[in-house]
Chimera marker file (.cmm) of the C-alpha trace (Angstrom):
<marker_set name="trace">
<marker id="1" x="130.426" y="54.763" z="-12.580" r="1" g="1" b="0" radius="0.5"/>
<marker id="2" x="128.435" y="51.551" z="-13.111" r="1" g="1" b="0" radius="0.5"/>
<marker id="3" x="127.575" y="50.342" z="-17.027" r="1" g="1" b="0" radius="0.5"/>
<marker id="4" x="123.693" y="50.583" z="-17.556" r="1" g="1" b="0" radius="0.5"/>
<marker id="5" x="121.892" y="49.056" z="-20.361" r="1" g="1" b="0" radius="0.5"/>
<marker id="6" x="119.408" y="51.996" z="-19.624" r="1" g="1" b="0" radius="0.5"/>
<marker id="7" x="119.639" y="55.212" z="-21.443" r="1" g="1" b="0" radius="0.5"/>
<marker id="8" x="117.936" y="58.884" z="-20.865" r="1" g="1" b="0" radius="0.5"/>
<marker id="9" x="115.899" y="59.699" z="-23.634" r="1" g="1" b="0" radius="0.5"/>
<marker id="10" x="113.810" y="62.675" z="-22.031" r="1" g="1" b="0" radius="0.5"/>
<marker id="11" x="113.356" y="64.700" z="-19.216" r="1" g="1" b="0" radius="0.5"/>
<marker id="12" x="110.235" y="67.135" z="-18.804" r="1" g="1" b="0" radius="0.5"/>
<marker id="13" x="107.075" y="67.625" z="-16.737" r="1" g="1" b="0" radius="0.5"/>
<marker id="14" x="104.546" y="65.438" z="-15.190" r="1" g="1" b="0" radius="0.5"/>
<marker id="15" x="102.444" y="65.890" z="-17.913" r="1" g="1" b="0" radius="0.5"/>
<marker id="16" x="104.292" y="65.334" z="-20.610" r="1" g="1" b="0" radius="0.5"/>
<marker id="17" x="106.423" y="62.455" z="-19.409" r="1" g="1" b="0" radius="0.5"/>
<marker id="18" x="102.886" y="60.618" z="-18.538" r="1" g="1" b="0" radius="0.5"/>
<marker id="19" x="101.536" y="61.472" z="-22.232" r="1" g="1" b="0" radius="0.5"/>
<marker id="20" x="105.227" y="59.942" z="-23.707" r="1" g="1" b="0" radius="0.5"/>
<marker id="21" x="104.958" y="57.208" z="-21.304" r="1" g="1" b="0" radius="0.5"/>
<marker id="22" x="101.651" y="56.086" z="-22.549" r="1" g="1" b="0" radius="0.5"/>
<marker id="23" x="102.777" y="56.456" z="-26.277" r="1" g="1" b="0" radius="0.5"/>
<marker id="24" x="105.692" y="54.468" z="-25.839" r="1" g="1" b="0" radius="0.5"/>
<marker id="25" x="103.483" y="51.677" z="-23.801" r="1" g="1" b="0" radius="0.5"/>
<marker id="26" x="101.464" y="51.495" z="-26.745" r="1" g="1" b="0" radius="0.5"/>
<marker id="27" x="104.399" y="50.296" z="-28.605" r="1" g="1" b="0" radius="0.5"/>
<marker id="28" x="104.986" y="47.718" z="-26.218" r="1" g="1" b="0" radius="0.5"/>
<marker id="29" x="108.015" y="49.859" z="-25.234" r="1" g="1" b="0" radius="0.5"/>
<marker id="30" x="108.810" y="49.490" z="-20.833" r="1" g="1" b="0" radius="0.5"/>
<marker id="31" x="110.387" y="52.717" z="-20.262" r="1" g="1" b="0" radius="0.5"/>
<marker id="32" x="111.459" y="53.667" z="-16.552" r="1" g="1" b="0" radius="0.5"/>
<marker id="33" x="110.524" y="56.710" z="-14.699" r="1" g="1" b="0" radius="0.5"/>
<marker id="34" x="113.201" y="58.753" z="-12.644" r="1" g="1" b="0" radius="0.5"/>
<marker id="35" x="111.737" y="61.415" z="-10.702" r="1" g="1" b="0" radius="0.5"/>
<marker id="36" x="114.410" y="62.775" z="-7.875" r="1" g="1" b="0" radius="0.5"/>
<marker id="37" x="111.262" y="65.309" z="-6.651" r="1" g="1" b="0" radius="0.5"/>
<marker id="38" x="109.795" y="62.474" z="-5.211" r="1" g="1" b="0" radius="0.5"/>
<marker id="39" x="112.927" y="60.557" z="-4.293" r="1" g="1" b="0" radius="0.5"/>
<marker id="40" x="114.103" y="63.540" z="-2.368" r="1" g="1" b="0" radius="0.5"/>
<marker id="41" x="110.316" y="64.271" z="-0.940" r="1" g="1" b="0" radius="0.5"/>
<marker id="42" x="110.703" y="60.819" z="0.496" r="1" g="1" b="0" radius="0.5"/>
<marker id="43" x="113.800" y="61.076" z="1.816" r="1" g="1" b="0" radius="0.5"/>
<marker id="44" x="112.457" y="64.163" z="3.806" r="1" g="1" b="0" radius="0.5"/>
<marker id="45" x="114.749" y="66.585" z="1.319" r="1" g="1" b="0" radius="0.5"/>
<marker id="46" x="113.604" y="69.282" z="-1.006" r="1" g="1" b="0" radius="0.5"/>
<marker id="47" x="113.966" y="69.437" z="-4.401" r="1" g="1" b="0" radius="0.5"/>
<marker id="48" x="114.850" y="72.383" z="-7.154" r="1" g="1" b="0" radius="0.5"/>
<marker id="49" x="112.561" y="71.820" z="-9.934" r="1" g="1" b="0" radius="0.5"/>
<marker id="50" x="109.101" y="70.222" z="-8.689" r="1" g="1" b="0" radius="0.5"/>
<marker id="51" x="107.684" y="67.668" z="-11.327" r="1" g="1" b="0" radius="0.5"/>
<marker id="52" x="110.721" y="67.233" z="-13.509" r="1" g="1" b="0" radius="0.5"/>
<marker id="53" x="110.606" y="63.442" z="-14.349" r="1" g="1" b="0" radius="0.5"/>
<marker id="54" x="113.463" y="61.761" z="-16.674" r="1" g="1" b="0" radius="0.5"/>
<marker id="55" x="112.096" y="58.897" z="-19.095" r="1" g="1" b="0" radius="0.5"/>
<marker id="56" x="115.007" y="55.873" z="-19.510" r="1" g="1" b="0" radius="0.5"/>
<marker id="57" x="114.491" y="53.163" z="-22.362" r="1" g="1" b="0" radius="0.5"/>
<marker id="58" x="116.220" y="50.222" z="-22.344" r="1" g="1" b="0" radius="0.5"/>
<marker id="59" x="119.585" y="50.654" z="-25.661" r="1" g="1" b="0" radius="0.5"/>
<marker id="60" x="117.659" y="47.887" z="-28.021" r="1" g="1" b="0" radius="0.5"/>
<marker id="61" x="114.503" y="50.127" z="-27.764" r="1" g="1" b="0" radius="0.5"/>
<marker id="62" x="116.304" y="53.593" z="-28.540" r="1" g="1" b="0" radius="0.5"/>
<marker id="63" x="115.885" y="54.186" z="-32.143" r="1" g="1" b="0" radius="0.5"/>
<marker id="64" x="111.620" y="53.094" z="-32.064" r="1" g="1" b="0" radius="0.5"/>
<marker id="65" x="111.711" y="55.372" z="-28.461" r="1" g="1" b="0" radius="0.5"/>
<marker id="66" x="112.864" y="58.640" z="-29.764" r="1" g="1" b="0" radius="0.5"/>
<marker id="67" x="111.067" y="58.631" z="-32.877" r="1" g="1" b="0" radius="0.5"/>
<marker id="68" x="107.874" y="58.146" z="-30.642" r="1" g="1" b="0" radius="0.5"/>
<marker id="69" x="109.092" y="60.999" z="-28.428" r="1" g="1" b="0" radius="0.5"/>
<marker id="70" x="109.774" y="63.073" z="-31.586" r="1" g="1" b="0" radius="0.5"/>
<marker id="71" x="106.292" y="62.276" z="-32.776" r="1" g="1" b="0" radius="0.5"/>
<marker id="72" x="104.459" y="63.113" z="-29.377" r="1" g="1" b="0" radius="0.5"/>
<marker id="73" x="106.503" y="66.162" z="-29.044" r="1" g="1" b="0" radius="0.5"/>
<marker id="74" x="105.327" y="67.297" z="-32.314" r="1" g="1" b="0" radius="0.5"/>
<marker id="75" x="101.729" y="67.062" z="-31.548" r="1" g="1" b="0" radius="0.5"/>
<marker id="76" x="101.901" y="68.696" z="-27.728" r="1" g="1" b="0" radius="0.5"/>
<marker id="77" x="103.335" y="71.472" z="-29.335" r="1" g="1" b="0" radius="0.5"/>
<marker id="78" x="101.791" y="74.711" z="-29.861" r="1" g="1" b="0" radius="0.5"/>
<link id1="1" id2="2" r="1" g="1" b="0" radius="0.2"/>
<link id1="2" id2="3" r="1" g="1" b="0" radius="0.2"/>
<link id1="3" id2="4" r="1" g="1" b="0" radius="0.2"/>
<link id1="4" id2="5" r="1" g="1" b="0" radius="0.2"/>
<link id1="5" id2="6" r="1" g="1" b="0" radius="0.2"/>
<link id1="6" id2="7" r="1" g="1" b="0" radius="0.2"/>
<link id1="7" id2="8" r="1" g="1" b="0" radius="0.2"/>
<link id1="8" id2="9" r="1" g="1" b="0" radius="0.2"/>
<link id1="9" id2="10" r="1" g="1" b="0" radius="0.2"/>
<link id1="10" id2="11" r="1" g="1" b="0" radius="0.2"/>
<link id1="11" id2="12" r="1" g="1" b="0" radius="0.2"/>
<link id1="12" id2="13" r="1" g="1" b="0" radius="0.2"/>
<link id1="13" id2="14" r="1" g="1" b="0" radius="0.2"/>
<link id1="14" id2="15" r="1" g="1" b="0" radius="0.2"/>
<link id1="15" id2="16" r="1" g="1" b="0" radius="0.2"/>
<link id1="16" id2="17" r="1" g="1" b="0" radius="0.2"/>
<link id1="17" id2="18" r="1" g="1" b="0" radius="0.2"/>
<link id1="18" id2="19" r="1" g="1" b="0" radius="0.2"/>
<link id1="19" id2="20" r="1" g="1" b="0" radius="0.2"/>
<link id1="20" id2="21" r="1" g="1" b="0" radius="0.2"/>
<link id1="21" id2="22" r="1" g="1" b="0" radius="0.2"/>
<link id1="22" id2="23" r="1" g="1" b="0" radius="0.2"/>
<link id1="23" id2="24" r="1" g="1" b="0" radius="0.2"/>
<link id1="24" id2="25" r="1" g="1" b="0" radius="0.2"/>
<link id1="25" id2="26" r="1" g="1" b="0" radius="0.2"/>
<link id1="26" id2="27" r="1" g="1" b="0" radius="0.2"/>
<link id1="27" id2="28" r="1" g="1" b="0" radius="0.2"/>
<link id1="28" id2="29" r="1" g="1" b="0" radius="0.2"/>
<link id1="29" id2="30" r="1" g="1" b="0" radius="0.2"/>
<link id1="30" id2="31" r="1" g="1" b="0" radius="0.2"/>
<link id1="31" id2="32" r="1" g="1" b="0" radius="0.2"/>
<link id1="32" id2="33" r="1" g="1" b="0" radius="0.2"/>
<link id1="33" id2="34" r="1" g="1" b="0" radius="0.2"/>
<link id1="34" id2="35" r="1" g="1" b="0" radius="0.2"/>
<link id1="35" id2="36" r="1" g="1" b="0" radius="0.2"/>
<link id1="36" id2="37" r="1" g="1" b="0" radius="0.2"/>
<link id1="37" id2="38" r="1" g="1" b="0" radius="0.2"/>
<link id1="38" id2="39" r="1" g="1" b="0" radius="0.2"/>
<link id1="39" id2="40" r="1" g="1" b="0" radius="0.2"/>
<link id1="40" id2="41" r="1" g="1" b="0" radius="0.2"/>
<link id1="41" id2="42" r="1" g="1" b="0" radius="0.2"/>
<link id1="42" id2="43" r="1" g="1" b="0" radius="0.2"/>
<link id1="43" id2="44" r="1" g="1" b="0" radius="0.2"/>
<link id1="44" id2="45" r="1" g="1" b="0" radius="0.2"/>
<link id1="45" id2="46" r="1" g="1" b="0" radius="0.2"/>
<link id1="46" id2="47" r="1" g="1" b="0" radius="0.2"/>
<link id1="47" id2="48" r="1" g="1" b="0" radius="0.2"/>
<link id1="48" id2="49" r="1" g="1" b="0" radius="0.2"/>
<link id1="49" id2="50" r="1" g="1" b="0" radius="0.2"/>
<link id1="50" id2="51" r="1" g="1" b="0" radius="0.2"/>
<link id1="51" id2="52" r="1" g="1" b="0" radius="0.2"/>
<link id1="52" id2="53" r="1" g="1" b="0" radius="0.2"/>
<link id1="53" id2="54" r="1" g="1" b="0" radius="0.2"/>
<link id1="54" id2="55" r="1" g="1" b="0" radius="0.2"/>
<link id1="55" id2="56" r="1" g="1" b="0" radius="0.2"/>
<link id1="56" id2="57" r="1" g="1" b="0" radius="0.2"/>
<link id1="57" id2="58" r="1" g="1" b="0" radius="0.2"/>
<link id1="58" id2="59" r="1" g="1" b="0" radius="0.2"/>
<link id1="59" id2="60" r="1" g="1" b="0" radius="0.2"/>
<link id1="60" id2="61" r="1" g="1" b="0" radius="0.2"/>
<link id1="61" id2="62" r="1" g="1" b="0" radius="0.2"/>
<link id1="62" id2="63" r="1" g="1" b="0" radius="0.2"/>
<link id1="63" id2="64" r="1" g="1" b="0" radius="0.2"/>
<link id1="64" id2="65" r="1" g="1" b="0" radius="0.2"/>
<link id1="65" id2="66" r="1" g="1" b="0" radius="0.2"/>
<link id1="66" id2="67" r="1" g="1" b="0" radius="0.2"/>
<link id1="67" id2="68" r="1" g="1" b="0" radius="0.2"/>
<link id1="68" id2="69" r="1" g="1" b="0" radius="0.2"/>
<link id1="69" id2="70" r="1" g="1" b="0" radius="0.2"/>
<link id1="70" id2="71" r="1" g="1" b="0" radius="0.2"/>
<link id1="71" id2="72" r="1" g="1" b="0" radius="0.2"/>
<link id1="72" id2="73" r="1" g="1" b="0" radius="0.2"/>
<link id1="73" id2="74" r="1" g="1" b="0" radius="0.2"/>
<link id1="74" id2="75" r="1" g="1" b="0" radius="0.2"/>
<link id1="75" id2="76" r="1" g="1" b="0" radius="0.2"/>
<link id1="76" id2="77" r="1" g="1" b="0" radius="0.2"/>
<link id1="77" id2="78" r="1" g="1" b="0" radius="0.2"/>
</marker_set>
């Protein structure tokens, strides 16, 4: 397994994962976007869970990136 300076920091719907990914941008935070739905969709596989996206922040960001998350999860919920 290769080293990665990348780290998972959420993994949820479309929706969601846009609204996070817009927070975060507002903080000047990059985050990457893994979404195997449309990996496998593209490689002409299916996939088990449609719209499930995983949000990666680079390790100096991780501390300012989940407090945003914890923030925006706050307010999305009911």
């Amino acid at each position: 397994m290769t080293d990665s300076n990348y780290i998972k920091v959420f993994s949820g719907d479309f929706i969601v994962v846009k609204r996070i990914i817009s927070d975060l941008e507002n903080e000047n935070i990059t985050a990457v976007i893994k979404d195997e739905t449309e990996s496998a969709r593209l490689a002409g596989f299916g996939a088990s869970v449609y719209g499930h996206q995983d949000i990666y922040v680079h390790k100096d960001e991780l501390a300012k990136a989940t407090s945003i998350i914890e923030n925006t999860n706050l307010e999305i919920e009911p």
